[in-house]
C-alpha positions in Angstrom: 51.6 37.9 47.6 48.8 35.0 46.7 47.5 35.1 43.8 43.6 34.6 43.3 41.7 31.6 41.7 41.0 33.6 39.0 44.1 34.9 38.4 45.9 31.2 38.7 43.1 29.7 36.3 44.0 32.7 33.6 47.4 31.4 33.8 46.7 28.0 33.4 44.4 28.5 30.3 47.0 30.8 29.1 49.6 28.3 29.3 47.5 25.5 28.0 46.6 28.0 24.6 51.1 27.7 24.2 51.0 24.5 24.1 48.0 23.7 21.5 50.1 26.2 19.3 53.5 24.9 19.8 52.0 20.9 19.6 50.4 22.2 16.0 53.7 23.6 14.8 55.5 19.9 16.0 52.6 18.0 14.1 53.1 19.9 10.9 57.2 20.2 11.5 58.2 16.6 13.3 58.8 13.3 11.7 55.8 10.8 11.9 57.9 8.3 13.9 58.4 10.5 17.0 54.7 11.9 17.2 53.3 8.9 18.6 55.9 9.1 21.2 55.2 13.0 21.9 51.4 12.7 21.8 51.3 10.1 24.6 53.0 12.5 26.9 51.4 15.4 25.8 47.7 13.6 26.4 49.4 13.2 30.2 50.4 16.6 30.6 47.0 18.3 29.5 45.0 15.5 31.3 46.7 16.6 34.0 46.2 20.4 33.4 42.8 20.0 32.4 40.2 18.6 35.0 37.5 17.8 33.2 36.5 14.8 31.5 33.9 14.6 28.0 32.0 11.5 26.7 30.8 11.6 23.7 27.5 9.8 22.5 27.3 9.6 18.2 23.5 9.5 16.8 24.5 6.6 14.9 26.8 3.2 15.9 27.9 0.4 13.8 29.2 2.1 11.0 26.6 4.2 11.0 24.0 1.8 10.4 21.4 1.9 13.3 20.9 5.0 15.1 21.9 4.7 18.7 19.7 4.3 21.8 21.6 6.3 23.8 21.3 9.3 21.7 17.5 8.9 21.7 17.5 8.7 25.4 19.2 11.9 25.8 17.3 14.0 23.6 14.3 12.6 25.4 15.9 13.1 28.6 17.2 16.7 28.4 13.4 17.9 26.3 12.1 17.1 29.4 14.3 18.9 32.0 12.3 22.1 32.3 15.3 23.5 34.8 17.6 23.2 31.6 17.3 26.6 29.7 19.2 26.2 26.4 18.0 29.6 24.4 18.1 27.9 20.7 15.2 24.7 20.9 14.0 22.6 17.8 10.2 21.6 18.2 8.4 18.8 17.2 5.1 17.6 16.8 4.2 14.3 19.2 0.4 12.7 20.1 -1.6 13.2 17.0 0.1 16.8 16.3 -1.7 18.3 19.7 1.2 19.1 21.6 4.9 20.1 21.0 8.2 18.2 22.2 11.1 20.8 22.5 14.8 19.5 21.9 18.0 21.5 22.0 19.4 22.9 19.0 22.3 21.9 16.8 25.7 23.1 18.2 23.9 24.1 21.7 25.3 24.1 25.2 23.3 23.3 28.6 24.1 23.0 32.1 22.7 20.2 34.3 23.2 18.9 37.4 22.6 16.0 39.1 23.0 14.6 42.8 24.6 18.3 43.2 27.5 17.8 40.4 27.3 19.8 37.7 26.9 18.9 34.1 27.8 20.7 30.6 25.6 18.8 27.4 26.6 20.2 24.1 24.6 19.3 21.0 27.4 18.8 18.1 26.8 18.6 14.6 29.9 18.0 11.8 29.4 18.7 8.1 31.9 17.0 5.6 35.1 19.1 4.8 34.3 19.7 1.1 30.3 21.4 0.5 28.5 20.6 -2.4 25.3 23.3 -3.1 22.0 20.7 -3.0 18.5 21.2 -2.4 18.6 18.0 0.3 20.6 17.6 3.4 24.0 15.8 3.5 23.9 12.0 4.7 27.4 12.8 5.7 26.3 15.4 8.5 26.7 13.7 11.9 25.7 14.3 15.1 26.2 13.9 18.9 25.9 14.7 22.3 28.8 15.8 24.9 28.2 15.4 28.3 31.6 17.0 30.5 31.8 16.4 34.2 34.8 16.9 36.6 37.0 14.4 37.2 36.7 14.0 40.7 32.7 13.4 40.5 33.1 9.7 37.6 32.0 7.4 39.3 28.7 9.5 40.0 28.5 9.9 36.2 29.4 6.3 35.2 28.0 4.9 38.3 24.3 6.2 37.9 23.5 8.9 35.9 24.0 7.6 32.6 21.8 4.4 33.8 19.2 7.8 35.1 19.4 9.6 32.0 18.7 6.3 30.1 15.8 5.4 32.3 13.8 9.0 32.0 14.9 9.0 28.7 12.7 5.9 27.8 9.8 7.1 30.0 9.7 10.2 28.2 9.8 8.1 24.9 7.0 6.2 26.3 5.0 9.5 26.9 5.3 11.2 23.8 5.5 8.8 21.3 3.7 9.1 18.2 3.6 5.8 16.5 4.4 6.0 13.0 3.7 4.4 9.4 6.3 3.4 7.5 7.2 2.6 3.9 10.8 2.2 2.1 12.0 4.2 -0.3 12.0 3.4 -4.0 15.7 3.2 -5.1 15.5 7.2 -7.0 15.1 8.5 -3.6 19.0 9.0 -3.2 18.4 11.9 -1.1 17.0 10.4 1.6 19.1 9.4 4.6 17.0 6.9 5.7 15.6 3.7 3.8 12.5 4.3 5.4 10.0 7.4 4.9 6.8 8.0 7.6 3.7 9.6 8.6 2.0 9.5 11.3 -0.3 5.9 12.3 -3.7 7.3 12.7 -6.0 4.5 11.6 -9.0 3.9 14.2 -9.2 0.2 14.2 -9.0 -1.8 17.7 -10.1 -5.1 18.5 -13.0 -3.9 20.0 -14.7 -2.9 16.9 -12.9 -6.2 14.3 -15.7 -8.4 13.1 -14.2 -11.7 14.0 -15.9 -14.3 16.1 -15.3 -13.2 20.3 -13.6 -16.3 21.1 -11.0 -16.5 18.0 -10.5 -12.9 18.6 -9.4 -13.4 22.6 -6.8 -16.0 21.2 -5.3 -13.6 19.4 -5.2 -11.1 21.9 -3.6 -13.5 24.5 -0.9 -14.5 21.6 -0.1 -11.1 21.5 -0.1 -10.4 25.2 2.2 -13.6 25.6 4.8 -12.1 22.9 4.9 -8.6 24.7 6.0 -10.3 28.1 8.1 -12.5 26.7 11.7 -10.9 26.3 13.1 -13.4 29.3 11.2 -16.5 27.5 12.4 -16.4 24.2 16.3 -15.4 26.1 15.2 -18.6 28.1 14.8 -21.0 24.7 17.5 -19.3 22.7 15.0 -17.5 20.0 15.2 -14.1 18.8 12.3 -12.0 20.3 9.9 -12.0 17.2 6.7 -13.8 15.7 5.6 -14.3 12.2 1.5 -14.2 11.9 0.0 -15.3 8.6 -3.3 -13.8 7.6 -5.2 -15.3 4.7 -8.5 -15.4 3.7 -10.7 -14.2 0.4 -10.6 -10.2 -0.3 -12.8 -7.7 2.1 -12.3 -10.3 5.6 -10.4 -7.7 7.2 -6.8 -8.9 6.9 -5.6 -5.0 6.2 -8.2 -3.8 9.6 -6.4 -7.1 11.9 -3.0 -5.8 11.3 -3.8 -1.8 12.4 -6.0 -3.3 14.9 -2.9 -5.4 16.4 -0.9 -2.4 15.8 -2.8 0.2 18.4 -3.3 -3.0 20.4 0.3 -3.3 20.9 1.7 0.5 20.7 3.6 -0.7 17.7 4.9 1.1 14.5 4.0 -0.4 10.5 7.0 -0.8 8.5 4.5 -1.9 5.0 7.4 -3.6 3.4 7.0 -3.2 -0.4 9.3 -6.0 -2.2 9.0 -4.9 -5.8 11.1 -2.1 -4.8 13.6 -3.7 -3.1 17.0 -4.3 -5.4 18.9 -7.2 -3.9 18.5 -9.5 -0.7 21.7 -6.9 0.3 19.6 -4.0 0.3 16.6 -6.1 2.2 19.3 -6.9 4.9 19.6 -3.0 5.2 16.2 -1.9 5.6 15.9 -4.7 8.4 18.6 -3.5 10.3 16.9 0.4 10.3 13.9 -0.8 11.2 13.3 0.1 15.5 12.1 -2.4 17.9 8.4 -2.4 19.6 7.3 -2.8 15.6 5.2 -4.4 12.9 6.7 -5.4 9.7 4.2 -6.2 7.2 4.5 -7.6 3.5 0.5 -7.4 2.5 -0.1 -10.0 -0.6 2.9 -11.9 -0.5 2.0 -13.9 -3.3 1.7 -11.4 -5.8 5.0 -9.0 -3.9 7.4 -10.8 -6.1 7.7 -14.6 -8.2 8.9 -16.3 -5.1 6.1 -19.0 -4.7 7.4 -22.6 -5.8 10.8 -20.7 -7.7 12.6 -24.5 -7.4 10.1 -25.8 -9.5 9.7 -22.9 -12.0 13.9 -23.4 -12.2 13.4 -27.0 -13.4 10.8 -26.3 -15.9 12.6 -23.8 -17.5 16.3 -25.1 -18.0 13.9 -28.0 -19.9 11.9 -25.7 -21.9 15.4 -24.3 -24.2 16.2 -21.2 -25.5 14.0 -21.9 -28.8 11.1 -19.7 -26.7 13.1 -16.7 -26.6 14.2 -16.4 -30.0 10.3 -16.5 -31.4 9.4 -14.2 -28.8 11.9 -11.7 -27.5 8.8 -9.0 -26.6 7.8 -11.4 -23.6 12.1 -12.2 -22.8 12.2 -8.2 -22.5 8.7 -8.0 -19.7 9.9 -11.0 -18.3 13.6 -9.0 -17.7 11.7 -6.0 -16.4 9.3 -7.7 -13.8 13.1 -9.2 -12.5 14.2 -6.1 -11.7 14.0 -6.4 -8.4 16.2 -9.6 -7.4 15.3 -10.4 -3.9 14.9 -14.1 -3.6 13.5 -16.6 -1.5 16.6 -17.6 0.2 16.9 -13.8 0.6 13.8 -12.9 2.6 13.8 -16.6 4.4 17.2 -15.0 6.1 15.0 -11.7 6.3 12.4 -13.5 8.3 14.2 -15.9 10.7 18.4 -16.1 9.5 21.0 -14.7 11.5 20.0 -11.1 10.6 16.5 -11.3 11.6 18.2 -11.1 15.6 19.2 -7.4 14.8 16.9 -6.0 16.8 13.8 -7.5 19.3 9.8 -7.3 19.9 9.1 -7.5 16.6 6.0 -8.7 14.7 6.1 -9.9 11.0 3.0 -10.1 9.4 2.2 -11.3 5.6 -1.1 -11.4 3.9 -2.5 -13.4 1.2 -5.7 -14.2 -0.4 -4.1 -17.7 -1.7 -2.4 -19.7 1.3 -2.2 -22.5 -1.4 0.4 -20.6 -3.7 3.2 -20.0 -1.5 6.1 -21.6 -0.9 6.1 -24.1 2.3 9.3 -23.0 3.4 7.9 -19.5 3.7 5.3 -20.3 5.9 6.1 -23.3 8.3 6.3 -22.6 11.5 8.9 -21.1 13.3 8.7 -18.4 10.3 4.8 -17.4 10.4 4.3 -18.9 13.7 0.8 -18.5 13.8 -1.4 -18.8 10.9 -5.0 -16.9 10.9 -7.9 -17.8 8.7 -9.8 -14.6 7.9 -13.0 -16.0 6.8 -16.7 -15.0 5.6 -18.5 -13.2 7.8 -20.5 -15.1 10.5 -23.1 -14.4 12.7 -21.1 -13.5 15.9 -19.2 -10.9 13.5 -22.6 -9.5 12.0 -23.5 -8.8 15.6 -20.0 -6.4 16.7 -20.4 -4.7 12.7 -24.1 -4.3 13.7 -23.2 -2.3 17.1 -20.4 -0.5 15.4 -22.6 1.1 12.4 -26.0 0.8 14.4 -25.7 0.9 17.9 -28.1 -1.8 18.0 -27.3 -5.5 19.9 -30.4 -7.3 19.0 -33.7 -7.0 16.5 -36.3 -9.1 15.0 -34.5 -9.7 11.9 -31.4 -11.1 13.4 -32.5 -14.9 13.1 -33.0 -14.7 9.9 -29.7 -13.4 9.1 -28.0 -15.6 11.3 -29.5 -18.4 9.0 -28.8 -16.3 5.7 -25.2 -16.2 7.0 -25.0 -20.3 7.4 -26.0 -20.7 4.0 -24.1 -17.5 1.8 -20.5 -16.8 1.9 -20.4 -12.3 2.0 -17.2 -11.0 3.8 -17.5 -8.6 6.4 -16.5 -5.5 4.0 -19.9 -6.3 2.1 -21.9 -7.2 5.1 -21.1 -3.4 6.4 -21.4 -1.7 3.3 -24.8 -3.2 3.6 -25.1 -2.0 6.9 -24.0 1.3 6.8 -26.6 4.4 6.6 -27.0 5.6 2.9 -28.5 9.4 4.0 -28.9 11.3 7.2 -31.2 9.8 9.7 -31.8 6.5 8.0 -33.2 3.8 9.8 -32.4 0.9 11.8 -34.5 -1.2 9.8 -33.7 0.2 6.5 -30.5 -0.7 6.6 -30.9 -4.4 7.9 -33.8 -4.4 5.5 -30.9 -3.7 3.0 -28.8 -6.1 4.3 -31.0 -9.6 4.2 -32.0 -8.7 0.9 -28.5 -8.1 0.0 -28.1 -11.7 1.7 -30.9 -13.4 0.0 -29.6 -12.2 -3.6 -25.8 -13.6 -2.6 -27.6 -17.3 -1.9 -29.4 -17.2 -4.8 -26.2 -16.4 -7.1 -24.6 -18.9 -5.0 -26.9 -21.7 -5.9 -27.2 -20.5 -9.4 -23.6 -21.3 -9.8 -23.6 -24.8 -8.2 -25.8 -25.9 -10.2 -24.1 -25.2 -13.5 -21.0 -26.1 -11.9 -23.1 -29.4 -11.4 -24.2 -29.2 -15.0 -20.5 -29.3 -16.2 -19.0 -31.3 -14.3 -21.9 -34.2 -15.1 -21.2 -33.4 -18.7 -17.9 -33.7 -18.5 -18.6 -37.3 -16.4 -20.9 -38.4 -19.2 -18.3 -37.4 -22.6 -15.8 -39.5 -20.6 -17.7 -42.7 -20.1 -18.8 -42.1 -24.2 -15.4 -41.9 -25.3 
């Protein structure tokens, strides 16, 4: 008599269960030498038994270093299959907190199909053998996805769905992405996982509202533009896919506003890269390597981040200075140990910036800041490192007019000709020109606040020529005791 499918398939899983027990008992029982040999042939036998066929895809590759695209994609890909019904989800909060992204759960199974194959997922998550009670997850936990197919239906699965699945996956990305500010970790936040912590990137600024002159400002844009559609150019020329921009210029010119403004410009996350709190050019290389691509990484006042501006000179002048310093004055020996406790150096974040590690990782942006161009290091700032260098200066008449519009909704009045001389002749930076600017009380007038502004103007020139003349004073004083003496 014939025995059903059922029936044959309880037999076969039946017989499989015999051998899993009787290949455990050889495992504990056998030599080592023979279970190499024994394991090869009992791979065969259940790959033979067993139709199906799993791949795995980890959260993180490389020794656990970055965390893999692939997993990303997935997530992304099976949140967004509303025919996939897994009844444990894990939401989260995408597009300035207004709407939810669902994701399945740890250690949850889904059925998919595509092209008419059908599809297991399994959401997997491994804790380390021996638990320790703590307040803060494990960094040992790992994670993965398991997508099982049959046999007969790989090249399907290999052939184009993985490439599908990678495609939505990004798209979905794309869709929900909430761009995020980041910031690493001082070196007591052990229980962290990641080097990085983040919060969402909300600040307002877009080119459209920076107080720069128009036609500076469109070279920037087109810089940027350039950058974006460059991945096959910079393949082309044999450059990693990145661009240093240096930003200096006095306090208040908007160097902070040019970098959020370039980041909503570009659909870019801010890595704010804060040296003092970085140990040792090792741990440096480490936070590179986490940061994503399609990002900003941004070291705001360089000059003062850490003592790495002219350190081969400073070298010098010390070894000739002696020991005879220290022994008179071990107070300053013990700040001057302090402030070196972080030992990144400038060979360190040169390699950060452009060395063979900076390639770990594409479309990104780095971006320092200073208020004193003058005080760093050449080799920090040559090109090919900061590529493009951008003066943020005093505020000019062009820039008065897009601040005017932005706190007035006004594009022309009586008074602007005398402020566009004022301007020529006073250097204010935009910060002051729209604190000026901006309404003091509740239906304030236009003119008011202009009013406030030209006199604010007028008392800036005559500080300004105040102090050139007793600069002229001093310096003619000086001039006249050195043709005396």
């Amino acid at each position: 008599m014939a025995i059903s499918m059922t029936e044959l398939w309880t037999q076969i899983g039946s017989f499989m269960a015999t051998i899993m027990f009787v290949w455990a008992i050889i495992q504990q029982y056998f030599p080592y030498q023979l279970l190499g040999h024994m394991e090869k042939y009992v791979n065969k036998l259940t790959g033979f038994l067993y139709p199906y066929i799993t791949i795995t895809f980890p959260e993180y590759t490389g020794e656990r270093l970055r965390r893999s695209e692939a997993f990303i994609a997935i997530r992304n890909y099976l949140g967004s299959r509303s025919n996939i019904r897994a009844k444990r989800l894990r939401a989260e909060a995408v597009k300035d907190r207004k709407s939810l992204v669902l994701c399945m759960d740890d250690n949850e199974e889904v059925i998919d199909e595509f092209e008419g194959v059908k599809i297991w997922w399994t959401s997997r998550k491994s804790t380390p053998k021996t638990q320790t009670i703590s307040y803060h997850p494990s960094s040992d936990e790992k994670r993965s996805y398991n997508l099982t197919f049959h046999r007969r239906n790989r090249d399907i699965i290999l052939g184009s769905f993985i490439n599908h699945i990678m495609e939505e996956g990004k798209v979905v990305e794309l869709k929900n992405r909430q761009r995020k500010l980041y910031m690493n970790n001082s070196n007591n936040d052990w229980w962290h996982k990641s080097n990085w912590r983040h919060v969402p990137f909300e600040h307002p600024a877009k080119f459209r509202t920076l107080a720069m002159d128009p036609k500076k400002k469109q070279e920037i844009i087109n810089d940027l533009v350039k950058f974006k559609n460059g991945k096959e150019y910079y393949e082309k020329v044999g450059k990693a896919w990145k661009r240093g921009y240096l930003l200096y210029g006095p306090p208040g010119t908007g160097k902070s506003t040019m970098i959020a403004a370039m980041a909503n410009f570009m659909e870019y996350d801010v890595y704010d890269l804060e040296l003092t709190s970085v140990k040792d050019n090792t741990e440096l290389k480490k936070l590179l390597i986490e940061i994503s691509n399609r990002s900003i990484i941004v070291i705001e006042d360089i000059d003062c981040s850490l003592d790495l501006t002219g350190q081969r000179k400073k070298k010098k002048t010390e070894e000739e200075e002696g020991t005879e310093e220290k022994i008179k004055d071990p107070v300053k020996e013990a700040e001057k140990e302090e402030k070196k406790q972080s030992k990144v150096t400038l060979s360190g974040l040169l390699n950060f910036i452009d060395g063979i590690w900076s390639a770990c990782g594409g479309e990104r942006l780095i971006i320092f800041t200073t208020n004193h161009k003058e005080k760093l290091d050449e080799a920090l700032i040559r090109r090919g490192r900061m590529d493009k260098h951008i003066e943020m200066c005093y505020c000019g008449f062009e820039a008065f007019k897009v601040l005017a519009m932005n706190y007035l909704d006004v594009e022309w009045d009586d008074s602007y000709e005398k402020i566009r001389e004022l301007l020529k002749e006073t250097e204010m930076t935009p910060a002051d020109v729209a604190e000026n600017l901006m309404p003091k009380y509740e239906g304030e007038k236009t003119e008011e606040c202009l009013k406030r502004l030209v006199e604010a103007l007028e008392s800036a020139k005559e500080e300004g020529e105040k102090k050139k003349a007793e600069e002229g004073a001093k310096k003619a004083e000086k001039e006249k005791k050195e043709e005396s003496s």
